[in-house]
TIFI-459683 format. One record per residue (C-alpha): residue in one letter; x, y negated, z. Coordinates in steps of 0.25 Angstrom, whole numbers, padded with zeros to 4 digits, always signed. Last residue first. Layout:
BEGIN
aXYZ
...
This chain:
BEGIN
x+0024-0112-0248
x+0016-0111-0259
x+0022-0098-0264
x+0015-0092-0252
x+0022-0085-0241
x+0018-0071-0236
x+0032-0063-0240
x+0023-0059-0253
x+0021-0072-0258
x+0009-0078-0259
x+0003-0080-0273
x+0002-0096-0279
x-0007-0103-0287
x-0001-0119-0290
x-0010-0130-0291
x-0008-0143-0298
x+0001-0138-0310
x+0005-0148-0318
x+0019-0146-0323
x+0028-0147-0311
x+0017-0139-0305
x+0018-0128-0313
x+0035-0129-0309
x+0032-0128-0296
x+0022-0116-0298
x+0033-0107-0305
x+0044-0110-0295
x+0035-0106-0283
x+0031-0093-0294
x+0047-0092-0296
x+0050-0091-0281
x+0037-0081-0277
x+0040-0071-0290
x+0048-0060-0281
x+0033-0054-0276
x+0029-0054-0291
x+0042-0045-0295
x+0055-0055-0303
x+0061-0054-0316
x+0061-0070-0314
x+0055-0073-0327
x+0045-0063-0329
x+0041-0062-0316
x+0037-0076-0315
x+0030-0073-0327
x+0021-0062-0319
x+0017-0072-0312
x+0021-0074-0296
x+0012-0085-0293
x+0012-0096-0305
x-0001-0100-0304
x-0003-0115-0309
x-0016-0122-0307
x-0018-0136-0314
x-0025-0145-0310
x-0035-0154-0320
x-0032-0165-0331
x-0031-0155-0344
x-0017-0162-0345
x-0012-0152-0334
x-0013-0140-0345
x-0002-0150-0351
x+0005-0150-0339
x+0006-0135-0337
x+0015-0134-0350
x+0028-0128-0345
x+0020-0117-0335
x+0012-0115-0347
x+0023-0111-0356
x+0029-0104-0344
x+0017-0095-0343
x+0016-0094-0360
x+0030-0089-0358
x+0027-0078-0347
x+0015-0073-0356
x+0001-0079-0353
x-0011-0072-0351
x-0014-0076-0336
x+0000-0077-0332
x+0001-0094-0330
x-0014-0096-0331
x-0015-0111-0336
x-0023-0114-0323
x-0035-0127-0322
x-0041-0131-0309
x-0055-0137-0310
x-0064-0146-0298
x-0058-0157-0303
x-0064-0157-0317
x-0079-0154-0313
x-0085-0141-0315
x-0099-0144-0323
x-0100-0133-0333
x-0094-0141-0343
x-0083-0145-0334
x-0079-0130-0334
x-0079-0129-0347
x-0071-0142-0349
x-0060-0136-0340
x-0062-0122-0348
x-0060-0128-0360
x-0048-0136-0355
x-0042-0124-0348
x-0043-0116-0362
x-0036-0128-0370
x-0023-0128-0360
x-0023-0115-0361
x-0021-0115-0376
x-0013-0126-0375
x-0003-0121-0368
x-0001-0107-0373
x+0001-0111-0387
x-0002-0100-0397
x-0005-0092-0385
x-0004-0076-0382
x-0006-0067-0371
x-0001-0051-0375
x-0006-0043-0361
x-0005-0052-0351
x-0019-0056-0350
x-0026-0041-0353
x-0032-0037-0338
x-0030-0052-0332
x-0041-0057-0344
x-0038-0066-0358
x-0028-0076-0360
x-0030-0084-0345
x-0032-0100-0341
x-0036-0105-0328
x-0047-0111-0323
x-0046-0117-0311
x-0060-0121-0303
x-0063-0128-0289
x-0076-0127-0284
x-0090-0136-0280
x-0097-0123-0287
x-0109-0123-0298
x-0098-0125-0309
x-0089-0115-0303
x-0100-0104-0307
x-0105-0110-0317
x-0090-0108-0324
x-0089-0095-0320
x-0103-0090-0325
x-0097-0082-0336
x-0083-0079-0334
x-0074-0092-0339
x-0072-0098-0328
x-0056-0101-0331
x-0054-0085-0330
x-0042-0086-0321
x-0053-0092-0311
x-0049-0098-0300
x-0063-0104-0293
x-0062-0114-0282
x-0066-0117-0268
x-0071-0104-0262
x-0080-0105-0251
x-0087-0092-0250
x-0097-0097-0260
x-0088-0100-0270
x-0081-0086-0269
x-0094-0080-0271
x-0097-0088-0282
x-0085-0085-0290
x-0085-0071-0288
x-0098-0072-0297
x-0091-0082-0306
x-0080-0071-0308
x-0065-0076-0311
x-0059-0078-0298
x-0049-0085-0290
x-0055-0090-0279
x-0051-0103-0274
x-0051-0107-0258
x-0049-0121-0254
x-0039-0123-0243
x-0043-0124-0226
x-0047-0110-0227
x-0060-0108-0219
x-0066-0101-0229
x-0055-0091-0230
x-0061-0079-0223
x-0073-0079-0232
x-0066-0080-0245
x-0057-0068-0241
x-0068-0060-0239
x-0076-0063-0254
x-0064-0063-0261
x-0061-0045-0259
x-0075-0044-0260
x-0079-0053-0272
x-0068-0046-0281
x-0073-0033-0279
x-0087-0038-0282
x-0084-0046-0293
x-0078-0034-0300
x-0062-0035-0303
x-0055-0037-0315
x-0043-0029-0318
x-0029-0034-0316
x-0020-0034-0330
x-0013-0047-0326
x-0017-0051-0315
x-0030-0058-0312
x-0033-0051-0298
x-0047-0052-0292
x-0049-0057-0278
x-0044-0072-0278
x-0042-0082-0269
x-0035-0096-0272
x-0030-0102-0261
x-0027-0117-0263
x-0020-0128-0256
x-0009-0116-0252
x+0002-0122-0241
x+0007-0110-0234
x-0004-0110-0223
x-0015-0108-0234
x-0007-0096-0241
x-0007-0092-0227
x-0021-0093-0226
x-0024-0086-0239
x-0017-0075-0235
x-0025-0073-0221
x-0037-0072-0229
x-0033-0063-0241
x-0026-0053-0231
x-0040-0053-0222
x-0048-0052-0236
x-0040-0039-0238
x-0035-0040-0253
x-0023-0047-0247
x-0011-0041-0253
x-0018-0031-0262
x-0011-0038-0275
x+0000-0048-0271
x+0006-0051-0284
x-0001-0045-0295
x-0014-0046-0290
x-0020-0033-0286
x-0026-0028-0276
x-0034-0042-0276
x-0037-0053-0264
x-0025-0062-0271
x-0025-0074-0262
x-0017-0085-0270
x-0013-0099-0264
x-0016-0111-0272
């Protein structure tokens, strides 16, 4: 899954393609270098970002989503409103990443109504406060147990089983050691019976091991997402790195 960040400010790559032309020709090339996936999105989830109006959020999608209709890969949009949601799907969007694991009122009908793919994804509390002092008693299980609730939720509202996608959330309120101790145990998330997304891409963790800036992350996020697959992961989320060249490739 190749990123497209159409923010001015996601951590990495922030403002690099917030004009829709930018987005559209990135995509591509991600498409060229070998992503299955791209994976859109318009509101930054880093930690501390702030959160963005619907409206804001649908005008720097909404242009990028009509210049890829014709992309030979299935679009998802990652995106935590149901009203964003709906527009997406209507301009051809083929799943819904949602960091929030459609938990926002109306989310889950909303991909319930909808022939799209889902990942619900596991995060201690919201981008603006995530990072401040996360804690578990046993990491694992408890995000095992949350992406099982929200599995069954979502089968409860009608979504079938292979239409869903489930991520631990590797930097979405967890510590660096909480990071490796779900990086060691993604086979037991695996035991839930769906793919599992891993995403890797330049974390701060990386960071933290390797002493090294976002842009100097590229060797240890590739080393990052093999490993992820050696323990389960189906799908990898990857950034571009900044010479132009995915991870992927």
């Amino acid at each position: 899954m190749g990123v497209v960040n159409v923010t001015p400010d996601s951590f990495s790559d922030g403002g690099r393609f917030l004009e829709a032309g930018a987005a559209v020709d990135h995509a591509r090339r991600l498409v060229e270098e070998g992503a299955d996936i791209v994976d859109v999105g318009a509101e930054s989830s880093r930690p501390g970002a702030d959160a963005v109006a619907p409206g804001e959020e649908l005008s720097r999608l909404l242009p990028v989503l009509k210049g890829l209709k014709d992309l030979p890969v299935p679009v998802s949009v990652d995106t935590v409103k149901p009203e964003v949601m709906r527009a997406a799907i209507a301009e051809g969007a083929s799943m819904i990443n949602d960091i929030n694991a459609l938990r926002a009122p109306g989310a889950l009908e909303t991909a319930a109504d909808a022939d799209v793919g889902v990942c619900l994804m596991h995060m201690q509390g919201e981008p603006r406060t995530m990072q401040r002092e996360p804690r578990y008693r046993d990491v694992v299980a408890e995000v095992k147990a949350f992406l099982a609730e929200r599995v069954a939720a979502a089968e409860a509202r009608g979504i079938a089983r292979e239409r869903i996608v489930i991520d631990p959330g590797f930097g979405f309120g967890k510590t660096v050691e909480h990071n490796f101790e779900l990086l060691r145990n993604l086979g037991r998330l695996a035991e839930i019976g769906l793919p599992v997304m891993a995403g890797w891409s330049r974390k701060s963790t990386l960071g933290a091991v390797t002493g090294r800036g976002p842009a100097e992350r590229v060797a240890a996020s590739v080393a990052a997402a093999l490993l992820a697959v050696q323990h389960g992961a189906r799908i990898v989320r990857v950034l571009a790195a900044l010479d132009g060249q995915s991870e992927r490739r």
